[in-house]
C-alpha positions as CSV (number, residue, x, y, z in Angstrom):
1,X,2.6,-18.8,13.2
2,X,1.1,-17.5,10.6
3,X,3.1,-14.3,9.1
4,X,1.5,-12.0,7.0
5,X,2.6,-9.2,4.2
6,X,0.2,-5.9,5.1
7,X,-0.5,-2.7,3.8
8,X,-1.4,-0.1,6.8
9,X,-2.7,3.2,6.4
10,X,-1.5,3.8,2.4
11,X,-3.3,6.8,1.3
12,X,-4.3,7.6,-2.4
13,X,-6.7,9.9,-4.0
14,X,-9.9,9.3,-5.3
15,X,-8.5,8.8,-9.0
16,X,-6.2,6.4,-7.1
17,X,-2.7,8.2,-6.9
18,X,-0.5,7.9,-4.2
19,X,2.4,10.0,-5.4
20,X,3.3,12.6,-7.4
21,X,6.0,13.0,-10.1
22,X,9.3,14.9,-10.1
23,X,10.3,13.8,-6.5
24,X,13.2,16.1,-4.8
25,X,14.9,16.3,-1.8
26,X,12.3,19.5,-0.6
27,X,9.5,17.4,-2.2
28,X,9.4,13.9,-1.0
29,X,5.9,13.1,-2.5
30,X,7.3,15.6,-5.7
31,X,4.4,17.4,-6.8
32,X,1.6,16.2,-4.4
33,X,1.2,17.9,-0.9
34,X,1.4,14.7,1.7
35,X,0.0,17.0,4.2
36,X,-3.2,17.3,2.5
37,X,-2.8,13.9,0.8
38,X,-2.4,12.3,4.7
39,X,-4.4,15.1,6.9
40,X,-6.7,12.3,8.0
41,X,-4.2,10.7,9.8
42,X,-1.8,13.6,10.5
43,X,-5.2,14.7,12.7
44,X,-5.6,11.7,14.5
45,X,-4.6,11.7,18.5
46,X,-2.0,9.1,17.6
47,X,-0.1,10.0,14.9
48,X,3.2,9.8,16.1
49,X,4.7,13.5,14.6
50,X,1.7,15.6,16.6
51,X,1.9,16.3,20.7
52,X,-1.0,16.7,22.7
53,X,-4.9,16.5,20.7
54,X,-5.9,14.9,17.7
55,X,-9.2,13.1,16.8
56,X,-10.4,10.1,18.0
57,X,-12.5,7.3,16.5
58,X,-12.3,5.0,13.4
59,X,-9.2,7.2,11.6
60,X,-7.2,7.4,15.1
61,X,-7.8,3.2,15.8
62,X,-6.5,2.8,12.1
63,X,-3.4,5.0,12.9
64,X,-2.6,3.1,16.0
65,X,-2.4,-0.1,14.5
66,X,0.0,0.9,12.1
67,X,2.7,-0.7,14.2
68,X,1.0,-3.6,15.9
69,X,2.2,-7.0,15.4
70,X,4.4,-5.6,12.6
71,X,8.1,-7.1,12.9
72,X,9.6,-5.8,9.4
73,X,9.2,-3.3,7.0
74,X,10.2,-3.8,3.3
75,X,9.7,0.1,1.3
76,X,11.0,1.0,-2.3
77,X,14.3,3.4,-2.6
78,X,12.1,6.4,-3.4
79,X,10.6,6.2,-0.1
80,X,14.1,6.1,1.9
81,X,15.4,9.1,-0.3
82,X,15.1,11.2,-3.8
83,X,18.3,9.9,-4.7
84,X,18.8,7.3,-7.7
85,X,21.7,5.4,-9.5
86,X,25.3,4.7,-7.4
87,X,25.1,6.3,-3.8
88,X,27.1,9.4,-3.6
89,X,27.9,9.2,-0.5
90,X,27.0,7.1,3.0
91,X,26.2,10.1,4.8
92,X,22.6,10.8,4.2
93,X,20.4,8.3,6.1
94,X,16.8,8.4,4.8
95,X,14.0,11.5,5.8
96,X,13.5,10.8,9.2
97,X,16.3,11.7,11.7
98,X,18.2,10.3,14.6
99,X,14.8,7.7,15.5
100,X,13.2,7.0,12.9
101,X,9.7,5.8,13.5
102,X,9.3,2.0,12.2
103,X,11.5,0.6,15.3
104,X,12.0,-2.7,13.5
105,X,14.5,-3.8,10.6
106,X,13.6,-2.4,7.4
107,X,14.3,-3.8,4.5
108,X,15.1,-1.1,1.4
109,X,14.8,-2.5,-2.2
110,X,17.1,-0.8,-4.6
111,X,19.7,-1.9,-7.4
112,X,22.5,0.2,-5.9
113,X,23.3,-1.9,-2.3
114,X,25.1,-0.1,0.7
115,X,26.2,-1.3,3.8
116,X,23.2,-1.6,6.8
117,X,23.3,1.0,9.3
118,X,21.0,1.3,12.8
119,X,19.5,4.6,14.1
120,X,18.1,4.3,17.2
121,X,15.7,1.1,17.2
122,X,15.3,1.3,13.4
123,X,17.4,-0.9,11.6
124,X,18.2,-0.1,7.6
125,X,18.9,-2.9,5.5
126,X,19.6,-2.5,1.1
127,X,19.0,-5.5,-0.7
128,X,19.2,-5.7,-4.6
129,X,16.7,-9.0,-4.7
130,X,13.3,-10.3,-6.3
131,X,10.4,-9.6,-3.9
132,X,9.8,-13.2,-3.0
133,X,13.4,-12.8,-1.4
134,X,12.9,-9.7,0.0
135,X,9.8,-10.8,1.8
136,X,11.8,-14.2,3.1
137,X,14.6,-11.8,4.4
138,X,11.9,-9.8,6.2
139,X,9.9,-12.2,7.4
140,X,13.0,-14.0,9.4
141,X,13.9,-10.6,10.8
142,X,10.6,-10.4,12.1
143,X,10.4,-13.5,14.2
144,X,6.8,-14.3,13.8
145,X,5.2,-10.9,13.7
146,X,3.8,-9.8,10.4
147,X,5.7,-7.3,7.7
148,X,4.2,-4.1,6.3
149,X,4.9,-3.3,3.0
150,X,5.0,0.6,3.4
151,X,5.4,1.8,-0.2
152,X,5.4,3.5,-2.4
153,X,3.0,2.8,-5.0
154,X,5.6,1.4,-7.6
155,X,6.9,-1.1,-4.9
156,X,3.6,-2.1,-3.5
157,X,2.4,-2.8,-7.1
158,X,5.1,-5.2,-7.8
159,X,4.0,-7.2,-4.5
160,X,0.9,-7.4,-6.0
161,X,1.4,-8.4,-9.3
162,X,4.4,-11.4,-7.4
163,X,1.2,-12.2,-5.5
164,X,2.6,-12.0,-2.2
165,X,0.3,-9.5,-0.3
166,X,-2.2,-10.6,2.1
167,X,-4.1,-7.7,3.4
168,X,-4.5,-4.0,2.3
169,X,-5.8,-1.1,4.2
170,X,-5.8,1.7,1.6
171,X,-7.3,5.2,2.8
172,X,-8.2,7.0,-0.3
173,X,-9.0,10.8,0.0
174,X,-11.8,12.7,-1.2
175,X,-10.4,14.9,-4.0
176,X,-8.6,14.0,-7.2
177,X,-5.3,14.3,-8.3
178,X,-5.2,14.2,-11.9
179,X,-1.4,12.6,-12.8
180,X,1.4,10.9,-10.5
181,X,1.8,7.6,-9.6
182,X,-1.3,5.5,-10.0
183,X,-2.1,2.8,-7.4
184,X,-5.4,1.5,-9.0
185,X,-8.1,2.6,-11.6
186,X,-10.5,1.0,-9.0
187,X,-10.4,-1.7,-6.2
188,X,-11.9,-3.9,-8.4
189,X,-9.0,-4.6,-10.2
190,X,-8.5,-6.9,-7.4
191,X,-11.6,-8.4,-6.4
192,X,-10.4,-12.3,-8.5
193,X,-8.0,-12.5,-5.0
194,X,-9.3,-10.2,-2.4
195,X,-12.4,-9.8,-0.9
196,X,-13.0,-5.9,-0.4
197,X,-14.8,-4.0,2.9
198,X,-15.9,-0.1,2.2
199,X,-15.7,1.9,5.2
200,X,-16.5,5.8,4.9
201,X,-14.9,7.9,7.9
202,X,-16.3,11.2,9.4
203,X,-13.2,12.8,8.4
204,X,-14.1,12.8,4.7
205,X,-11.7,9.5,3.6
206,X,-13.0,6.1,2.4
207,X,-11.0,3.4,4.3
208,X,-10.8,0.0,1.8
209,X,-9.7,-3.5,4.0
210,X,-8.9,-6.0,1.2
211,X,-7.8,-9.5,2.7
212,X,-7.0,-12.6,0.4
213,X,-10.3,-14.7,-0.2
């Protein structure tokens, strides 16, 4: 079976920045506003944190198939937790509580290893490793389904430049953001290995689908 690296629902800005600087514990995202950054799917019927409502149509599909056919996860440190060099402590497991939302083995790139720990159907997993290993790891632990590279923009960079993703589905909202972390200048940086859809969506976002040519 073919397996195959994706990016699902990453959202920049228009200027292409997908997160800010000075990241904290309070500020995840450090000086950007991920509710505003991600209100296009945060309004969708199935976006897992809301209850009852939410939009339907194009932005809602996309948010649904975040998780389908998706066996793995591979995601930087800075999206598991603010906190860099040697571990402190074992205590603190990532931002999202007692079930996290990915329900498959993730795999955490960072230099500083600890041992893997489970909450609920989420497994964690740190590996100090080249992305061509990390992407072997995760594609065993995904037995056949595809892996999502979920971010953030530094990690999802280096997968690119390794040449190892195979699709994209960046949203990229309608307002600039000046400084932060820089996905692209434009899409076009890419066009020598993927070929590139444009899809504009009622709620104001650009949805990109870039798949290897």
């Amino acid at each position: 079976m073919d397996q195959r690296l994706r990016v699902h629902c990453f959202t920049i800005s228009r200027d292409g920045i997908g997160a800010g600087e000075d990241q904290t514990f309070e500020r995840p995202f450090g000086h950007v506003d991920p509710g505003e950054l991600m209100s296009w799917a945060g309004a969708a019927a199935g976006w897992a944190y809301r209850g009852d409502g939410g939009t339907r149509g194009l932005d809602d599909y996309l948010v649904r198939a975040m998780n389908r056919n998706i066996g793995a996860e591979i995601m930087g440190r800075n999206k598991f937790g603010p906190f860099r060099g040697p571990w402190a402590d074992h205590e603190w497991q990532g931002w999202w509580g007692d079930e996290p939302p990915f329900h498959t083995p993730v795999f955490v790139l960072t230099h500083h290893v600890r041992p893997s720990f489970a909450l609920g159907e989420t497994t964690f997993h740190f590996l100090d490793t080249t992305p061509h290993e990390a992407l072997a790891r995760a594609k065993e632990a995904a037995a056949g389904q595809d892996v999502r590279l979920g971010g953030g923009v530094t990690t999802i960079r280096e997968f690119l430049a390794a040449d190892l993703v195979d699709d994209l589905h960046i949203a990229v909202a309608p307002y600039d953001l000046g400084h932060g972390l820089k996905l692209w200048e434009s899409p076009d940086e890419l066009a020598d290995r993927f070929h590139t859809e444009r899809v504009p969506s009622p709620s104001g976002v650009v949805h990109y689908f870039l798949w290897r040519r």
